[in-house]
N, C-alpha and C positions, 0 to 999 in steps of 0.2 A: 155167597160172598156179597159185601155189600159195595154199591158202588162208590166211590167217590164225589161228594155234595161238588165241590169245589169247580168255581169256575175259571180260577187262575193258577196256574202252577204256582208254587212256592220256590221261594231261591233261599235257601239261610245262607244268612250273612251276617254281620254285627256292624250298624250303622251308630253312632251317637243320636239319641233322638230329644229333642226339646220340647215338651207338651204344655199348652200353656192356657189358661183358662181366668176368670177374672174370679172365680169364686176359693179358688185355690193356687194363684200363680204360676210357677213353672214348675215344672216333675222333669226330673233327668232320669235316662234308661236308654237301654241299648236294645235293638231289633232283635229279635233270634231268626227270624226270617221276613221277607217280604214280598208282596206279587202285587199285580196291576192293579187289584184290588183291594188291597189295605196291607196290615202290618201285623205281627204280634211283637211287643214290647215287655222285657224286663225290666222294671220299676226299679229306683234306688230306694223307695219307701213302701210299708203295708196298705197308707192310708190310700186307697185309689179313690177315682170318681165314680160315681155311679153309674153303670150300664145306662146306654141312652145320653152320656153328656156327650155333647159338642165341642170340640177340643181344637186347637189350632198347633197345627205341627213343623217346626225344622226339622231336616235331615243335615247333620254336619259329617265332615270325613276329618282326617289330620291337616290335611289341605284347605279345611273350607268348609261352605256352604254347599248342600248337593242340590236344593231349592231356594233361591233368594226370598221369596215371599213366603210366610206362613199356610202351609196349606189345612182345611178344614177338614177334620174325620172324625169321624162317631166312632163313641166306645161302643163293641157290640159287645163285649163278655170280658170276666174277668176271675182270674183265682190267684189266690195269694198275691203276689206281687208281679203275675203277667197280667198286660190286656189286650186284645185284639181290637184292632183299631181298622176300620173302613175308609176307605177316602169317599169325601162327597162330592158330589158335583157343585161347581160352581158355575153360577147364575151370568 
Protein backbone atom coordinates (compact mmCIF):
# COMPACT_ATOMS: atom_id res chain seq x y z
CA UNK A 1 0.00 0.00 0.00
CA UNK A 2 1.28 3.09 -0.82
CA UNK A 3 1.43 5.81 1.53
CA UNK A 4 0.00 9.11 1.19
CA UNK A 5 2.60 12.11 -0.38
CA UNK A 6 0.46 14.64 1.02
CA UNK A 7 1.26 17.08 3.77
CA UNK A 8 -2.18 18.76 4.22
CA UNK A 9 -5.38 17.21 4.42
CA UNK A 10 -7.72 18.08 1.75
CA UNK A 11 -11.27 19.56 2.48
CA UNK A 12 -13.47 19.79 -1.03
CA UNK A 13 -15.42 22.42 -1.29
CA UNK A 14 -16.45 24.75 -4.28
CA UNK A 15 -15.04 28.18 -3.60
CA UNK A 16 -15.23 30.90 -6.79
CA UNK A 17 -11.61 31.38 -7.57
CA UNK A 18 -10.05 34.49 -9.57
CA UNK A 19 -6.67 33.72 -11.06
CA UNK A 20 -4.91 36.36 -12.62
CA UNK A 21 -1.66 36.75 -14.33
CA UNK A 22 -0.46 39.74 -16.63
CA UNK A 23 0.41 37.43 -19.67
CA UNK A 24 -3.22 36.01 -19.75
CA UNK A 25 -5.52 38.15 -17.48
CA UNK A 26 -8.12 36.57 -15.36
CA UNK A 27 -9.31 32.78 -15.45
CA UNK A 28 -12.54 32.19 -13.43
CA UNK A 29 -13.08 28.42 -11.92
CA UNK A 30 -14.16 26.90 -8.87
CA UNK A 31 -12.04 24.89 -6.15
CA UNK A 32 -12.88 21.19 -6.12
CA UNK A 33 -10.96 21.08 -2.96
CA UNK A 34 -8.47 22.81 -0.71
CA UNK A 35 -5.90 22.55 2.17
CA UNK A 36 -3.29 24.65 3.91
CA UNK A 37 -1.31 24.04 1.26
CA UNK A 38 -2.71 24.95 -1.99
CA UNK A 39 -5.82 24.29 -4.21
CA UNK A 40 -7.08 22.20 -7.04
CA UNK A 41 -9.22 24.33 -9.43
CA UNK A 42 -11.68 23.80 -12.29
CA UNK A 43 -11.02 26.20 -15.15
CA UNK A 44 -13.89 27.84 -17.25
CA UNK A 45 -11.45 27.53 -20.15
CA UNK A 46 -8.95 24.66 -21.89
CA UNK A 47 -6.39 27.12 -22.40
CA UNK A 48 -4.27 26.92 -18.98
CA UNK A 49 -0.99 28.38 -18.01
CA UNK A 50 1.89 26.70 -17.92
CA UNK A 51 3.19 24.37 -14.97
CA UNK A 52 5.52 26.54 -13.01
CA UNK A 53 3.60 29.98 -13.77
CA UNK A 54 3.06 32.38 -10.81
CA UNK A 55 -0.47 33.27 -10.43
CA UNK A 56 -2.20 35.74 -8.12
CA UNK A 57 -5.32 34.41 -6.53
CA UNK A 58 -8.88 35.56 -4.85
CA UNK A 59 -11.13 33.40 -3.08
CA UNK A 60 -14.75 34.81 -3.22
CA UNK A 61 -18.08 33.17 -1.52
CA UNK A 62 -21.81 34.65 -2.19
CA UNK A 63 -21.03 37.04 0.59
CA UNK A 64 -17.72 38.35 -0.50
CA UNK A 65 -14.15 38.18 -0.57
CA UNK A 66 -12.63 35.12 1.53
CA UNK A 67 -8.92 36.93 1.13
CA UNK A 68 -8.88 40.83 0.51
CA UNK A 69 -5.49 40.86 -0.99
CA UNK A 70 -4.54 38.65 -4.06
CA UNK A 71 -2.71 35.85 -2.77
CA UNK A 72 0.38 34.31 -4.90
CA UNK A 73 0.48 30.49 -5.86
CA UNK A 74 2.31 28.39 -8.26
CA UNK A 75 0.77 26.17 -10.93
CA UNK A 76 2.32 22.89 -9.99
CA UNK A 77 0.35 20.43 -12.52
CA UNK A 78 -2.30 20.60 -14.70
CA UNK A 79 -4.98 18.29 -16.95
CA UNK A 80 -7.51 19.21 -19.06
CA UNK A 81 -9.09 22.06 -17.60
CA UNK A 82 -7.99 21.28 -13.60
CA UNK A 83 -4.89 22.88 -11.99
CA UNK A 84 -3.36 22.42 -8.85
CA UNK A 85 -2.18 25.36 -7.36
CA UNK A 86 0.26 25.82 -4.33
CA UNK A 87 0.42 28.95 -2.09
CA UNK A 88 3.68 30.60 -1.78
CA UNK A 89 5.13 32.25 0.74
CA UNK A 90 5.41 35.74 1.03
CA UNK A 91 8.43 37.78 1.57
Amino acid sequence: MEADRRRYARQATSIRVEMTHPAFGTLVGYTRDISDGGASVQLETELLPPKGTLVHVVFRKIAGQVNQEPVPMKIMHQHKTTVGLMFCLQD
